[in-house]
VOBA-1610 file (N, C-alpha, C; in pm, whole numbers, padded with zeros to 5 digits, always signed):
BEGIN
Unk-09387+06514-04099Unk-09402+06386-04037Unk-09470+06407-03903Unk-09557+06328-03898Unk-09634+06329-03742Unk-09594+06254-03634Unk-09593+06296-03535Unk-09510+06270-03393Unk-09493+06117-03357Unk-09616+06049-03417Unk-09623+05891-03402Unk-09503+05855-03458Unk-09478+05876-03584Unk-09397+05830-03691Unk-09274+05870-03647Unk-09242+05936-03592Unk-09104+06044-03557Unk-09084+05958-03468Unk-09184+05928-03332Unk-09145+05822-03231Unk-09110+05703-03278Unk-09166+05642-03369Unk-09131+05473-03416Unk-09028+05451-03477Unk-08976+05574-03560Unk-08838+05575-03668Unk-08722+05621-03528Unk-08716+05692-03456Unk-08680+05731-03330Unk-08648+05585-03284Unk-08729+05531-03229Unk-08701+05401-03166Unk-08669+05272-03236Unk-08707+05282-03352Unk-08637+05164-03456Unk-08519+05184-03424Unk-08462+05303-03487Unk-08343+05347-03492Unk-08232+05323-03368Unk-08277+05333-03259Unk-08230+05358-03145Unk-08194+05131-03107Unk-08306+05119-03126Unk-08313+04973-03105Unk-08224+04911-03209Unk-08213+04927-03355Unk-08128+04898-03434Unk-07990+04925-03416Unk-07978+05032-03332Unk-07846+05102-03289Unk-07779+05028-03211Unk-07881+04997-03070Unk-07859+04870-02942Unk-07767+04764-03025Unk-07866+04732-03105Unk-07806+04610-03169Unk-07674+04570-03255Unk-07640+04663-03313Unk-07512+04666-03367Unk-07424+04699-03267Unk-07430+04737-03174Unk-07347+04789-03063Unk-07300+04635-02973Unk-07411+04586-02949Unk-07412+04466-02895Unk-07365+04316-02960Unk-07381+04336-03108Unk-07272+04263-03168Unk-07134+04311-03192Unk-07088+04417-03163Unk-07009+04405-03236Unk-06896+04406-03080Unk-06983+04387-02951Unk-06922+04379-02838Unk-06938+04261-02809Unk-06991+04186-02882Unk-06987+04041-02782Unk-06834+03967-02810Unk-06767+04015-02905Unk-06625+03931-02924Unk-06553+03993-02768Unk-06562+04096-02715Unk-06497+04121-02603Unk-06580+04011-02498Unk-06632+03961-02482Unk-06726+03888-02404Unk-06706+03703-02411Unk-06656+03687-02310Unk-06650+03511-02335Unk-06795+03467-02359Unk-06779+03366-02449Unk-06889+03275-02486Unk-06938+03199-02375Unk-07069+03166-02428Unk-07144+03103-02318Unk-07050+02913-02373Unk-07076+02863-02484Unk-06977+02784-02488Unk-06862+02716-02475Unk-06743+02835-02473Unk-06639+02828-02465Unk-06592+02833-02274Unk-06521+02687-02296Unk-06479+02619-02152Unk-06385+02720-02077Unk-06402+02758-01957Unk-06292+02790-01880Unk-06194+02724-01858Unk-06018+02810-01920Unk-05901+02702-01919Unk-05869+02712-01745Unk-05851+02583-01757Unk-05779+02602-01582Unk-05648+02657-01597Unk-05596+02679-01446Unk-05478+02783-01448Unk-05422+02689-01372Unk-05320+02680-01410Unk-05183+02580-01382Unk-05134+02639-01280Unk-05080+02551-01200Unk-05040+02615-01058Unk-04904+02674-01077Unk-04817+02773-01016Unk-04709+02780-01039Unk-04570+02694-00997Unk-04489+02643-01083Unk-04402+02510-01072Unk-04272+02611-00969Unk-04256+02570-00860Unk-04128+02633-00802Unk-03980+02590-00843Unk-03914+02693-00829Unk-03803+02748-00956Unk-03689+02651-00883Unk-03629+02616-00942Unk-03477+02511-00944Unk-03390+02585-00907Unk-03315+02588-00832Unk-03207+02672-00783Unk-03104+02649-00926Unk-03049+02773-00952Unk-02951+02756-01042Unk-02784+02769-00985Unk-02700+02736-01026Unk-02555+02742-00955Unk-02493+02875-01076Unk-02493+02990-01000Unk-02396+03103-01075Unk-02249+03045-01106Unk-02221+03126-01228Unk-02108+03079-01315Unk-01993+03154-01232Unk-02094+03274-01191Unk-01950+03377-01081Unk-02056+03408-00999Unk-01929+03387-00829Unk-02020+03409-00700Unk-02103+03564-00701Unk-02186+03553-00648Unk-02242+03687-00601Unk-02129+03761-00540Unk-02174+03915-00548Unk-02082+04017-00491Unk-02031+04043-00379Unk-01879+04000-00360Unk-01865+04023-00231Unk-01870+03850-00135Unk-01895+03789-00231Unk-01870+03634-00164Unk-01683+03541-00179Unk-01636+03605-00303Unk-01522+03599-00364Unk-01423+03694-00301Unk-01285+03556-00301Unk-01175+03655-00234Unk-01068+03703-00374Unk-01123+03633-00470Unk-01066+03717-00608Unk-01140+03699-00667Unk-01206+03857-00705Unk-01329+03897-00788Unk-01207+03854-00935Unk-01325+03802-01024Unk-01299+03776-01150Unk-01220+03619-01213Unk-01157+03604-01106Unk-01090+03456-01140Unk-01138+03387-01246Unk-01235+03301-01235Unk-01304+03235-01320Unk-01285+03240-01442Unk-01212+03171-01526Unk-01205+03148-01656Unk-01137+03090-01680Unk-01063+03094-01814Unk-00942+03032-01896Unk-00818+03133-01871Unk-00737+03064-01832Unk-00640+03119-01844Unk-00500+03047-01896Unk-00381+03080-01938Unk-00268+03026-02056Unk-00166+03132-01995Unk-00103+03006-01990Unk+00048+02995-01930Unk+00156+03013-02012Unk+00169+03115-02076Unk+00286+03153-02196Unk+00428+03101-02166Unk+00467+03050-02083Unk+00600+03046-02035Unk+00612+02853-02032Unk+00471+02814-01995Unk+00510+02663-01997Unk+00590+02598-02096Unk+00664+02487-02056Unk+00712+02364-02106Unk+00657+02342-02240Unk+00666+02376-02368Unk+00578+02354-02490Unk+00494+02459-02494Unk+00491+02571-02438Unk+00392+02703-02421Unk+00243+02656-02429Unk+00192+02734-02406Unk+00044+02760-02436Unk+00002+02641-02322Unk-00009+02618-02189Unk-00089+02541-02083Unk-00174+02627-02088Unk-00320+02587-02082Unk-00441+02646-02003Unk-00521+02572-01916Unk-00539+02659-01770Unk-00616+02587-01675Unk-00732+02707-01705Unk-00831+02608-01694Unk-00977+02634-01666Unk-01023+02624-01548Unk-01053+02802-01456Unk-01106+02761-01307Unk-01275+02808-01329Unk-01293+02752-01269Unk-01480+02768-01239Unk-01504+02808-01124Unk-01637+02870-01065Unk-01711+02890-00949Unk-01815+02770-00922Unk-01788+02685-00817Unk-01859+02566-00783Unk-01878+02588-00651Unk-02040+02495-00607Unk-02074+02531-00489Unk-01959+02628-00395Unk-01985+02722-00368Unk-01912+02795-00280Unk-01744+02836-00320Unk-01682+02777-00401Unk-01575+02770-00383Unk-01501+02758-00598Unk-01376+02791-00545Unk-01276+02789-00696Unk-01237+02656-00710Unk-01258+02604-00842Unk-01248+02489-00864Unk-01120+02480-01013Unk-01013+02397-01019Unk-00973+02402-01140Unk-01046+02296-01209Unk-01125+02277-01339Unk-01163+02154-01402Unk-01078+02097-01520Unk-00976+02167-01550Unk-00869+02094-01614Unk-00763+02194-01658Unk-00640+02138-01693Unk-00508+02207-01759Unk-00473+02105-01845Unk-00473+02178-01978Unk-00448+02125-02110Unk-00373+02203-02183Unk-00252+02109-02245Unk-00139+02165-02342Unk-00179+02094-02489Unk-00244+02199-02569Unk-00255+02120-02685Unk-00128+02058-02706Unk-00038+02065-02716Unk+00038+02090-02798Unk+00104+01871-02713Unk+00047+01837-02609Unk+00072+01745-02522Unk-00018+01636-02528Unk-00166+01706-02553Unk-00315+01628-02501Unk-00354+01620-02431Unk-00400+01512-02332Unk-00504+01560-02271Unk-00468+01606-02093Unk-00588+01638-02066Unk-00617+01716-01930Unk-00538+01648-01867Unk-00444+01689-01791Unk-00333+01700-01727Unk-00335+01678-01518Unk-00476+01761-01527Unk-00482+01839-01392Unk-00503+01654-01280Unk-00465+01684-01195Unk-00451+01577-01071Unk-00539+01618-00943Unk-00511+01751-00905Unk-00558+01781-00756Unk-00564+01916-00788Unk-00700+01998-00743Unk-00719+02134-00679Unk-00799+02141-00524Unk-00766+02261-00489Unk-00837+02283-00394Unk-00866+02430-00357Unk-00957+02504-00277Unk-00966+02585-00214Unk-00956+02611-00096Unk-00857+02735-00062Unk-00900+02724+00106Unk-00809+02845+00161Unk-00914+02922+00222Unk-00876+03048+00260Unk-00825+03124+00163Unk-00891+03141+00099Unk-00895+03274-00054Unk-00821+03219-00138Unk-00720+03103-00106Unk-00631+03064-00227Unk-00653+02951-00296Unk-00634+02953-00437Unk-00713+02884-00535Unk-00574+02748-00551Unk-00578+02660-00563Unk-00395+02561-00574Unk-00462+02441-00609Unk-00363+02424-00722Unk-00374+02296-00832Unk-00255+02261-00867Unk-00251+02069-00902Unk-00132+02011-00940Unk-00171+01958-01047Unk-00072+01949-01161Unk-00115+01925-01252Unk+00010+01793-01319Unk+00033+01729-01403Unk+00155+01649-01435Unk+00144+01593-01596Unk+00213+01696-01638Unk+00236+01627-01792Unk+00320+01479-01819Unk+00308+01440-01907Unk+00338+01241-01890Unk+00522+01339-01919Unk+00563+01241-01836Unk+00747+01218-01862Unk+00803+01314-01835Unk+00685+01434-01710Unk+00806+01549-01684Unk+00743+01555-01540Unk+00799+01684-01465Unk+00781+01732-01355Unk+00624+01724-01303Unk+00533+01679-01222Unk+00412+01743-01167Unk+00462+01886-01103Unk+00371+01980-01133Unk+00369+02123-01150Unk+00229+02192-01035Unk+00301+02238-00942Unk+00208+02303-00827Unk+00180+02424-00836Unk+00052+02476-00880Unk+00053+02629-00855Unk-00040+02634-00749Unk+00018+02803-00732Unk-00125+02858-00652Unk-00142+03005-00652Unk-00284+03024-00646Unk-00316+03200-00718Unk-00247+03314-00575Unk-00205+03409-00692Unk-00116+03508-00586Unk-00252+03610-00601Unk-00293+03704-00720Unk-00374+03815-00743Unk-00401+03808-00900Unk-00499+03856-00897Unk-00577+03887-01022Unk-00592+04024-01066Unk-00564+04064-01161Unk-00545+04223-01171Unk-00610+04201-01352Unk-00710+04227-01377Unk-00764+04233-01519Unk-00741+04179-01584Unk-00711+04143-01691Unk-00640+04005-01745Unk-00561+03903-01730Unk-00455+04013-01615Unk-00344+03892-01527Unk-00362+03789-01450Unk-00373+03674-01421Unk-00380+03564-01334Unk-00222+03543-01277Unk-00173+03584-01187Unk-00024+03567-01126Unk-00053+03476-01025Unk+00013+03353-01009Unk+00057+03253-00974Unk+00174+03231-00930Unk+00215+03161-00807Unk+00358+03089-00797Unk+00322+02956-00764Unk+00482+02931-00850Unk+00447+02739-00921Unk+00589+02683-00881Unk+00601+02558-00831Unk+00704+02473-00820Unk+00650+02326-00862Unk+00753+02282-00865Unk+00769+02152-00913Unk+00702+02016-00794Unk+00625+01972-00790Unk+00593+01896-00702Unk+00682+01825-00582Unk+00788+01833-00710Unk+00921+01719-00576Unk+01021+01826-00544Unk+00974+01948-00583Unk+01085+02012-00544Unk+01214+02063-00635Unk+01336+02153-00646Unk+01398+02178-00735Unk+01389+02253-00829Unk+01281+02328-00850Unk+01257+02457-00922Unk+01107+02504-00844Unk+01096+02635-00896Unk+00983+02761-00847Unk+01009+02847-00862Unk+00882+02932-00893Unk+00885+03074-00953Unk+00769+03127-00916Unk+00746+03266-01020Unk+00604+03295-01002Unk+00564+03345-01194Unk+00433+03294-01218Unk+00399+03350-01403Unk+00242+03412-01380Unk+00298+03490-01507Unk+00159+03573-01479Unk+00086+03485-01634Unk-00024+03428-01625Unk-00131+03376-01674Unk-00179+03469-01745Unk-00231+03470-01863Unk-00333+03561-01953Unk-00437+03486-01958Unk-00607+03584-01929Unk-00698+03541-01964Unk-00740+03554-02087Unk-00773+03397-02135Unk-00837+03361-02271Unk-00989+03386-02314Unk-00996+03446-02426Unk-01161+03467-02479Unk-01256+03323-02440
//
């Protein structure tokens, strides 16, 4: 083959080469068609309210939950405490075994958690949290008007 020919098959080749190269790169390549999506600004985030305070904000780590009063009047009371703005909240005490939510008054104040609660046709019932030790919720409870008090240790419920 003579040098002409060697050059033109040479450069076909080379140019044919370009070309497959260049298709088969244009999918990496935005289209001249295809619109630029705009970019959405970023939406600023909603404060969320934790279910349990951050570390070290709580004067009894773990409180928060269900807890059942094995010893009550008809057994099985459970108060439900929560973490609300800043503070321990009870949102109800319920005796199946009675119906419904029971609870009257909680409050917080100075590490101690205290709720009244009053089943129909008996005593209103005052507690307030002593310590929390892993499953235990220990409490001492009297009678609103007075005439009995003690102290029960609470089990936390699943």
């Amino acid at each position: 083959m003579d040098t002409r020919k060697k050059f033109w098959t040479v450069l076909i080749g080379s140019v044919v080469g370009m070309i497959l190269i260049a298709c088969s790169c244009s999918s990496l390549l935005p289209s001249a068609t295809s619109a630029p999506q705009p970019v959405q600004p970023a939406q600023p985030a909603q404060p969320v309210q934790p279910a349990q305070p951050a570390s070290g904000q709580e004067a009894m780590p773990g409180l928060a939950g269900k807890w059942i009063d094995p010893d009550s009047s008809g057994g099985g009371t459970i108060s439900t405490i929560e973490w609300q703005n800043g503070g321990y909240v009870v949102t109800s005490v319920i005796n199946t075994g009675r119906g419904p939510n029971e609870l009257t008054t909680t409050s917080w104040s100075n590490g101690v958690l205290t709720w009244e609660y009053c089943p129909s046709g008996m005593h209103c019932i005052t507690q307030n949290t002593v310590s929390v030790s892993g499953d235990t919720l220990t409490v001492n409870w009297a009678w609103s008007d007075g005439g009995n008090s003690g102290t029960s240790d609470l089990q936390r419920q699943p």
